[in-house]
C-alpha positions as CSV (number, residue, x, y, z in Angstrom):
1,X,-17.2,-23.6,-7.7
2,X,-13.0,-23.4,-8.0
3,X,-13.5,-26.7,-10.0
4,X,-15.8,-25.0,-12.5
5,X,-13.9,-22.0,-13.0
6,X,-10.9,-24.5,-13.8
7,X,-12.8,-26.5,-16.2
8,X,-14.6,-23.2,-17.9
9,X,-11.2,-21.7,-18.3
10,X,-9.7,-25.0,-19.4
11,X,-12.5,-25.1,-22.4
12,X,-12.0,-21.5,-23.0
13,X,-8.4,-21.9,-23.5
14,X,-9.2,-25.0,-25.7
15,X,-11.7,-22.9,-28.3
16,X,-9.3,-19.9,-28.2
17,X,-6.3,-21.9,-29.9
18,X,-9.2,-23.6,-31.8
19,X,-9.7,-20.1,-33.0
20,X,-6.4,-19.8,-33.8
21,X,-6.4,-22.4,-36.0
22,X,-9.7,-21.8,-37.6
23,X,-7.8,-18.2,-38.5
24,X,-5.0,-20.2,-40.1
25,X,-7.6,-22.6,-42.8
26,X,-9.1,-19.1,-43.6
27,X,-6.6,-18.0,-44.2
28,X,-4.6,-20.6,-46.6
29,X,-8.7,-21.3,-48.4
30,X,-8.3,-18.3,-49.5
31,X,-4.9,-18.8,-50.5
32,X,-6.3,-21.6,-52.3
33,X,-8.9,-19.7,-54.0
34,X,-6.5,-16.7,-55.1
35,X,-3.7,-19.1,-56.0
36,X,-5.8,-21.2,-58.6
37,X,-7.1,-18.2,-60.7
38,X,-3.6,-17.4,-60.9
39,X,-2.7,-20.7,-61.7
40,X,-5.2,-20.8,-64.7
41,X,-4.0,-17.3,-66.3
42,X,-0.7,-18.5,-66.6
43,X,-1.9,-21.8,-68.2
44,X,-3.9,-19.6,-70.5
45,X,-0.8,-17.4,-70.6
46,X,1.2,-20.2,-71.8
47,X,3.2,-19.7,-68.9
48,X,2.7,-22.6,-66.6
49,X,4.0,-23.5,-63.1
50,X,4.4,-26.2,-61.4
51,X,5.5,-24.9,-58.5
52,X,2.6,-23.3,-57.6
53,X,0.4,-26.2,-58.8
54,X,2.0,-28.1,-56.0
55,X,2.1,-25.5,-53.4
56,X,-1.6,-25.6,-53.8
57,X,-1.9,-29.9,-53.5
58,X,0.1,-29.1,-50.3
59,X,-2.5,-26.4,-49.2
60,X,-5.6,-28.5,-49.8
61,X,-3.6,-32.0,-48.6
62,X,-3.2,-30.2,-45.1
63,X,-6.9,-28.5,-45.2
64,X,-8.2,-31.9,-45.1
65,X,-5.6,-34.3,-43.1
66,X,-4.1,-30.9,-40.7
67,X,-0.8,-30.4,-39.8
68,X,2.1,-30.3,-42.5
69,X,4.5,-27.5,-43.2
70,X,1.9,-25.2,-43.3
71,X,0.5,-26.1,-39.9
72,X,-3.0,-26.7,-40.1
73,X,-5.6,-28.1,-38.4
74,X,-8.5,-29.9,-39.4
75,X,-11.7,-28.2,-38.6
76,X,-14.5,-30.2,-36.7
77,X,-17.7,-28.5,-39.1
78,X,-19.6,-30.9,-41.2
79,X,-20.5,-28.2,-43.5
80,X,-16.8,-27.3,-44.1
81,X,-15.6,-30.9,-44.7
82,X,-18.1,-31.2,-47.5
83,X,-17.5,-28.1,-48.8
84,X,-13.4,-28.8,-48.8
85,X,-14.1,-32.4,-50.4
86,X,-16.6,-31.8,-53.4
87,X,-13.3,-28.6,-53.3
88,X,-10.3,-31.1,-53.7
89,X,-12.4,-33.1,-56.3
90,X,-13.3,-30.0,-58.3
91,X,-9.8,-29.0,-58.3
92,X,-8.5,-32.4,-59.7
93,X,-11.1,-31.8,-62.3
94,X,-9.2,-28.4,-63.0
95,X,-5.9,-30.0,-63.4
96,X,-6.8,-32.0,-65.6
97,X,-8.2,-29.3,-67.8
98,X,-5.0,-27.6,-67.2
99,X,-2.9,-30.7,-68.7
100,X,-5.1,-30.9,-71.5
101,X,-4.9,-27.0,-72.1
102,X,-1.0,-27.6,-72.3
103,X,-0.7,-30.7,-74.2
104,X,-3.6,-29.1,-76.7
105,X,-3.7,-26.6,-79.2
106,X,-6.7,-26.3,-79.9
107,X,-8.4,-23.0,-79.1
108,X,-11.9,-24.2,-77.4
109,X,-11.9,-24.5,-73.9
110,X,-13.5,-25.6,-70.9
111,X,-11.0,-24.0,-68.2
112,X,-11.7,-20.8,-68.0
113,X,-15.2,-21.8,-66.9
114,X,-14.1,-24.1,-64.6
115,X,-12.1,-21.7,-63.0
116,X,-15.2,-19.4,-62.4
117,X,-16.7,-22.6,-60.8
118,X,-13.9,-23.3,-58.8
119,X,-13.3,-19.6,-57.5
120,X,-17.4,-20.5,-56.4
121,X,-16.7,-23.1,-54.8
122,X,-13.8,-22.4,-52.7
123,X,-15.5,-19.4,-52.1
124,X,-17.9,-21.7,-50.2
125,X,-15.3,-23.5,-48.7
126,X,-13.8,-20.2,-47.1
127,X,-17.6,-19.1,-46.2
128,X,-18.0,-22.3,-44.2
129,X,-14.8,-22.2,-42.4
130,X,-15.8,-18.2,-41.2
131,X,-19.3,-19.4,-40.3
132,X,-17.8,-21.6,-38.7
133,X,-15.2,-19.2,-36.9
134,X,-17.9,-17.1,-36.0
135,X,-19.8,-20.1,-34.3
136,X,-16.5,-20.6,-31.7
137,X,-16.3,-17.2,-31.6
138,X,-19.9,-17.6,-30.2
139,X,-18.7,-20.0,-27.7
140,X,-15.6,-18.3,-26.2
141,X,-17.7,-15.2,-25.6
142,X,-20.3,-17.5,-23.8
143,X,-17.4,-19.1,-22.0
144,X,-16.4,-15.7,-20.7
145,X,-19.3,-14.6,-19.7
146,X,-19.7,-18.1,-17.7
147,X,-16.2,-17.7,-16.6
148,X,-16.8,-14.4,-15.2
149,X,-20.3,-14.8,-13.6
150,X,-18.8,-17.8,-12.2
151,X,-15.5,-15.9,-10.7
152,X,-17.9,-13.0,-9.7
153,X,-19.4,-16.0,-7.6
154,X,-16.4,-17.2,-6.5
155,X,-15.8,-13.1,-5.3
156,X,-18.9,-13.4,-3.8
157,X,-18.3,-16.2,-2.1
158,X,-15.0,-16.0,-0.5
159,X,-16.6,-12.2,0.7
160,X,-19.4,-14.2,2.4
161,X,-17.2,-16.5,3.9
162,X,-15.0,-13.6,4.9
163,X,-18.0,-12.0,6.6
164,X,-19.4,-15.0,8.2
165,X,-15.4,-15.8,9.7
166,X,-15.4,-12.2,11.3
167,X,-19.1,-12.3,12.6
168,X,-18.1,-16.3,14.0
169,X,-14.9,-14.4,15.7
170,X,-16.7,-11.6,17.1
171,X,-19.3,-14.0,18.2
172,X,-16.8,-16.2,19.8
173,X,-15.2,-12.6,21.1
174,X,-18.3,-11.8,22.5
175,X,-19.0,-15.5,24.2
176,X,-15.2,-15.6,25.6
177,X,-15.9,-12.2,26.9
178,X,-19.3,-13.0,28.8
179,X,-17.4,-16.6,29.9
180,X,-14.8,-14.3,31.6
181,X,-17.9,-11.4,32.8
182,X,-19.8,-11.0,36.2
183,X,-22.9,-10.6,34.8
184,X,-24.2,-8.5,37.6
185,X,-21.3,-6.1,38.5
186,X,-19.9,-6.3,35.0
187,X,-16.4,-7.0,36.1
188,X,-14.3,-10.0,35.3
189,X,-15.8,-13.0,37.4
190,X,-14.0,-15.4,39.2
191,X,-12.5,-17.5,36.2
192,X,-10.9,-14.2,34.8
193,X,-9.5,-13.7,38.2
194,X,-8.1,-17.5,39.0
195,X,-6.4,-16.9,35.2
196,X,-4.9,-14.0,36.4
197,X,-3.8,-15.6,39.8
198,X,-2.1,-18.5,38.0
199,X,0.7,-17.0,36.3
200,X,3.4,-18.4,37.7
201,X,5.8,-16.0,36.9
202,X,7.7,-14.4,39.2
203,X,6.6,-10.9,39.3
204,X,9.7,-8.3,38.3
205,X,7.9,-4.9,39.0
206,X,6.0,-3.1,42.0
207,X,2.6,-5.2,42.4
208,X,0.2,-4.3,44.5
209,X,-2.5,-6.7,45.3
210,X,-5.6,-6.4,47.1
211,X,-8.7,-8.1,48.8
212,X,-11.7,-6.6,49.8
213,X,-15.0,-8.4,51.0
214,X,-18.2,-6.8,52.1
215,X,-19.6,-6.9,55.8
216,X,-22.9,-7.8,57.1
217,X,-23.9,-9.3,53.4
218,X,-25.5,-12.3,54.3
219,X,-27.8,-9.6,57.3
220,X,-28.9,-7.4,54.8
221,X,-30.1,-11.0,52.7
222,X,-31.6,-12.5,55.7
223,X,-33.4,-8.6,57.0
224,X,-34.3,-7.1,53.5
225,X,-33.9,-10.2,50.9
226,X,-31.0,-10.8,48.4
227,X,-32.8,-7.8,46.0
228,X,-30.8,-5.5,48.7
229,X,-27.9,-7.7,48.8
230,X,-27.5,-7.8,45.6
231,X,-27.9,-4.0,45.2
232,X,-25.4,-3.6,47.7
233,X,-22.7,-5.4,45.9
234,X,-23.6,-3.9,43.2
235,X,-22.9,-0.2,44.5
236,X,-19.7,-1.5,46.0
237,X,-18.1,-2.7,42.2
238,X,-19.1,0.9,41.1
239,X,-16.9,2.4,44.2
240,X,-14.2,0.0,43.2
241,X,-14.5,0.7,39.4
242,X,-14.0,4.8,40.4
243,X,-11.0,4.1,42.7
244,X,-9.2,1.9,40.2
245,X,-7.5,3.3,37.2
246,X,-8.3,1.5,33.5
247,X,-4.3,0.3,33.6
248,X,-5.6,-1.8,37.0
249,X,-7.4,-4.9,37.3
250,X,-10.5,-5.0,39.3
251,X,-12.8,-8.7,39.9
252,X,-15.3,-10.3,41.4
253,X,-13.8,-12.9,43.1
254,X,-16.8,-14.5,44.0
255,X,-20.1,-13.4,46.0
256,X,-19.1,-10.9,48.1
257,X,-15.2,-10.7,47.5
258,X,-13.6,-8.6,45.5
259,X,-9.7,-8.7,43.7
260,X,-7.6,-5.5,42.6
261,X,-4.1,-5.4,41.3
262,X,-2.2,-2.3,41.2
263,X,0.7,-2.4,38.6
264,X,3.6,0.3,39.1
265,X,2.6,0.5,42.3
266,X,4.2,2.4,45.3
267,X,2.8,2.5,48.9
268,X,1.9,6.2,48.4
269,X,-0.3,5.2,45.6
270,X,-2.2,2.3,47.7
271,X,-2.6,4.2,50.8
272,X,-4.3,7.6,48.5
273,X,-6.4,4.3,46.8
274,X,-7.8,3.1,50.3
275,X,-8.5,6.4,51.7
276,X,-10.2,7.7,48.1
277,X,-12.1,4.4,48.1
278,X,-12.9,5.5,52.3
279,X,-14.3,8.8,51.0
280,X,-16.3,7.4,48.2
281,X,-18.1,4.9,50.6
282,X,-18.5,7.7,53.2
283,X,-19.9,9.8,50.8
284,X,-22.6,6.9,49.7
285,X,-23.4,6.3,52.8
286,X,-24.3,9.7,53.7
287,X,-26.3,9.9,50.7
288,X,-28.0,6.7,50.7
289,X,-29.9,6.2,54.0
290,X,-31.1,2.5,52.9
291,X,-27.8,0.7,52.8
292,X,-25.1,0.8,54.7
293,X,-21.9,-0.1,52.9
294,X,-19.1,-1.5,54.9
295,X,-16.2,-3.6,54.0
296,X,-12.9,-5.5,54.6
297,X,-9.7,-4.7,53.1
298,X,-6.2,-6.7,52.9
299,X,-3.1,-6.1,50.6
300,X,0.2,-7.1,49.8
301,X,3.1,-5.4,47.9
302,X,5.5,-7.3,45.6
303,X,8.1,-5.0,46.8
304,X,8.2,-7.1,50.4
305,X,9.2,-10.0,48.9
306,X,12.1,-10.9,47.2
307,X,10.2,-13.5,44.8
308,X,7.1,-14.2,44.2
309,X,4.3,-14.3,42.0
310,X,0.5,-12.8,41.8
311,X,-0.8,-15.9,43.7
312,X,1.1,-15.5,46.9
313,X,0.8,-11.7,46.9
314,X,-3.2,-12.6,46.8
315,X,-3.2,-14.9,49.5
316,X,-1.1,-13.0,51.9
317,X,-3.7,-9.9,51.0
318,X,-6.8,-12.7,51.5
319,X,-4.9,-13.3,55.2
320,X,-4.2,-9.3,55.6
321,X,-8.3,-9.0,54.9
322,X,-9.4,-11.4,57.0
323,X,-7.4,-10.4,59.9
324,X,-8.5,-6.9,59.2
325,X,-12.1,-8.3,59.5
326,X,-11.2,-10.0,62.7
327,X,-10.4,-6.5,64.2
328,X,-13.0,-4.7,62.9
329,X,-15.8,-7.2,64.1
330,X,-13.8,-6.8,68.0
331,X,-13.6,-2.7,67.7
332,X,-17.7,-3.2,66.6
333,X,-18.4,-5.4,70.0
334,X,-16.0,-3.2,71.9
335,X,-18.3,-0.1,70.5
336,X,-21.7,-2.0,71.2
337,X,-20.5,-3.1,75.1
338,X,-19.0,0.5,75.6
């Protein structure tokens, strides 16, 4: 399409000079046509001229052949060329009469007859070279309308491809976000989380990171089938999502684990997160007779350490969880023997 518009525009800018030039043989025919009528009342005058005689060989000379002092160009028209020749070999006809008027004196003569013929036939000369003007004219205006339906295209095109790029990217958006997206909770899955966890950076503000996994999951599966388990992780990511603020991160890990990250954190602002998230599960409980939610909690604050990145805050919170799972299994056998 880009190759088209270069080659329309390449042919347009070819006829337009042709245009030009077709101005220019107007132009100078009619010189030619004025020129001899004066020419032949100053013969009849007595008064001849040479000069002009000459000026107008030169004019017709570069009609037919182009170029010369005057700059012509020879136009392509069969009509025209005709026209021009039988022109030229009319007007050596005229000179001749025009010698024989000066080298005469007799008073009958052709010339002034011949003159009217001439002044005809140039006429026709200049008729052909318009027609013929008017004919490119025809064409440059074609080639502009091609040239413009054609960049209109063009337009259209690089739009579509525009559109189709930002519908591919938000596509692609979309893909990379369901590639990173727990389906079922909604919250970044596991790969989301593992990117997160291998920075390697050394963390240089207050971090908090936490782990939390579900109790007596794989009970409720094996009592009420996985529809309840699944509900009940489910209910837990919506506790989680209330707890933590938009400027947090909150995953799913992986089945029935869980990964938070606190940033700015202080220990005020973890321990008010635990007990809200406390409340919230209370409060579900005691509204929801059906499932019991219970879980397991570990953290670990950046602040403890005096290096260290996201991944060793996570596992020390993974050990903190599993040791608080450990102790809350023993205070639940302690209860059940007491």
């Amino acid at each position: 399409m880009i190759f088209c518009l270069v080659v329309l525009i390449m042919f347009l800018m070819y006829e337009i000079n042709n245009l030009n030039g077709t101005a220019r043989v107007i132009n100078y025919s009619g010189l030619v046509r004025g020129g001899t009528q004066r020419a032949v009342k100053l013969e009849i005058c007595k008064r001849p001229n040479d000069a002009l005689i000459q000026y107008l060989d030169d004019i017709l000379h570069n009609l037919k052949y182009e170029g010369g002092q005057y700059n012509l160009v020879k136009l392509n028209d069969k009509a025209y060329l005709e026209k021009l020749d039988y022109q030229i070999e009319y007007w050596e006809e005229l000179k001749r009469e025009i010698m024989k008027v000066r080298n005469s004196t007799a008073s009958v003569t052709d010339i002034v007859s011949m003159s009217e013929t001439y002044f005809y036939i140039a006429d026709e000369t200049v008729s052909a070279a318009e027609k013929y003007s008017e004919k490119t004219t025809r064409v440059i205006r074609n080639l502009e309308i091609a040239s413009a339906i054609n960049m209109a295209l063009l337009i259209g095109f690089v739009i579509y491809q525009m559109y189709s790029a930002i519908r591919i990217n938000m596509r692609n958006k979309v893909l990379e976000k369901k590639a990173y997206l727990d389906l079922h909770t909604e919250l970044p899955n596991k790969s989301k989380c593992e990117e997160l966890l291998n920075d390697d950076k050394f963390i240089d503000r207050s971090v908090a990171c936490f782990v939390f996994d579900l109790n007596d999951l794989k009970k409720a599966n094996d009592t009420w089938g996985h529809t309840v388990g699944d509900q009940m992780i489910l209910s837990f990511a919506k506790l989680l999502k209330k707890v933590f603020s938009d400027q947090d991160f909150i995953g799913r890990y992986g089945g029935d684990e869980f990964v938070g990250v606190m940033y700015d954190s202080t220990i005020e602002k973890v321990e008010n997160l635990l007990n809200e998230l406390q409340e919230e599960t209370a409060r579900f409980n005691e509204y929801n007779s059906f499932i019991d939610i219970s879980y397991a909690c570990g953290f670990a604050m950046s602040v403890d350490y005096d290096h260290c990145t996201l991944r060793m805050l996570f596992d020390q919170a993974d050990q903190n969880m599993y040791d608080n799972k450990i102790m809350v299994k023993k205070r639940r056998k302690s209860n059940t023997n007491n």
